[in-house]
C-alpha positions, 0 to 999 in steps of 0.5 A: 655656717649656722645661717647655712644651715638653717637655709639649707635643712628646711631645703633639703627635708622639702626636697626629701620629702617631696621626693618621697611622695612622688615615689609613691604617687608618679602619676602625679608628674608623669602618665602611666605608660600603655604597653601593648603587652603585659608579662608575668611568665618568660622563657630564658633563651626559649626555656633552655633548661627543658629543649635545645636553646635557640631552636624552633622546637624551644620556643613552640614547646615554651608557648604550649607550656603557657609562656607569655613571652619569649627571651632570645639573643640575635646576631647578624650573619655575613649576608645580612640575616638575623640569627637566634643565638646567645653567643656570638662564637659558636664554640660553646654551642656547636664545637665549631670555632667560628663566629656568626658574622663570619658566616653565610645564611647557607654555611649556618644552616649546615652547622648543628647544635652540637650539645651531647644528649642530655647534657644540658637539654633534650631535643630533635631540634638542632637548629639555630632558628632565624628571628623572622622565623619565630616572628612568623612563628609566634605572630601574637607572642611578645619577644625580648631580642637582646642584641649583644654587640654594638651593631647598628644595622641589627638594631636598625633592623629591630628599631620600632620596638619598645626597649629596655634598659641597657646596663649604662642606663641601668646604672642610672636609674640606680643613681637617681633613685638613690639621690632621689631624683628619679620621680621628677625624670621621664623614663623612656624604657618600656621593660626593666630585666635585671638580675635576680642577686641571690642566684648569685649569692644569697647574702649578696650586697649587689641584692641591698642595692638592686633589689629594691621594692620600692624601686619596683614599685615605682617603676610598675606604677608608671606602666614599665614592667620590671622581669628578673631573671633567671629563677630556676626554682620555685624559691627564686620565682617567689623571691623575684614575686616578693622584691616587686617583680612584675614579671619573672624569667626562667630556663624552665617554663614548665616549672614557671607555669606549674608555680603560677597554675599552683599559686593562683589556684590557692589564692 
């Protein structure tokens, strides 16, 4: 036993602290991604706390208000087509309790928005928009698609895009940055989103865990940008500033623009 041990603590302190080097300093194994695009500002589901979601008039007015990105979810309907919405039943959003890919391009066009004025949002839009729409749209703007179901063909149809971590894969990362295994093991995501924990609860155990600056800063220092979500007021956008984020996701972009435009300014 005492052999043991004195074979495997010189080990396992090399290992530990090898690991911890090479969480300060990645470039050391791997090569800092490029990514074409790089984001501090997000709309959640286009801004969903200032226009209707999933609406033309959402994402134009969250680009006039300086987003840098737009976040939205995608369905696929019966015929084929691409449809912006966060749910695939329609009820929450419409009243109408059908499903997206039960319906045609021509039956979705007449279904509206059906929010009551000032509920949730205001707007004249009251549209799902086609994702090839807001690509014409938004030619230059860099888009977050999260495809909510397991649909090959609306992921073949987005497939040349750089990804983001999927939960299983997420869980992962966790699992190696805690064994310390993670510096040593090539990432192919571009983007981490993720929860910001205390909107949930703000002595939450779930933020011990997750919420890890030096996580974050591991992750930035090999080019994968990492954009919690969703701070909703100027306390969560520092907070999500505070723990590493390199990018943050808001309903409301105005907010998010006026705290950068505010922030910077004193800097």
């Amino acid at each position: 036993m005492i052999n043991f041990l004195y074979f495997f603590l010189p080990v396992l302190g090399g290992y530990t602290l090898t690991s911890v080097y090479l969480l300060k300093n990645p470039q050391i194994l791997h090569r800092k991604k490029r990514p074409a695009f790089y984001c501090k500002k997000i709309a959640h589901r286009g801004g969903s706390g200032e226009r209707i979601e999933s609406t033309m008039e959402a994402f134009t007015h969250a680009a006039e208000q300086g987003t840098e990105m737009l976040e939205m979810d995608c369905h696929l309907t019966h015929d084929g087509f691409v449809v912006v919405s966060h749910d695939e039943n329609l009820l929450r959003q419409t009243g109408h309790d059908v499903t997206i890919s039960s319906l045609n391009l021509q039956v979705r066009s007449r279904i509206l928005l059906d929010w009551g004025k000032g509920r949730y949002s205001t707007g004249k839009d009251r549209k799902f928009a086609l994702l090839e729409d807001v690509f014409k749209k938004f030619p230059e703007m860099p888009i977050s698609i999260e495809i909510k179901e397991n649909n090959h063909e609306l992921i073949k149809r987005n497939g040349s895009m750089p990804y983001s971590f999927t939960m299983s894969r997420g869980l992962l990362l966790l699992l190696l940055f805690y064994t310390g295994l993670l510096p040593f093991v090539p990432i192919g995501e571009s983007l981490l989103q993720f929860y910001l924990m205390r909107i949930f609860n703000r002595c939450d155990c779930r933020s011990v865990i997750t919420m890890r600056k030096s996580l974050f800063r591991h992750l930035a220092a090999r080019g994968i940008q990492v954009h919690l979500f969703v701070c909703n007021t100027e306390e969560d956008i520092e907070a999500a500033l505070e723990v590493g984020a390199t990018g943050v996701m808001s309903d409301y972009p105005t907010l998010l623009s006026s705290y950068f435009c505010k922030n910077r300014s004193q800097d």
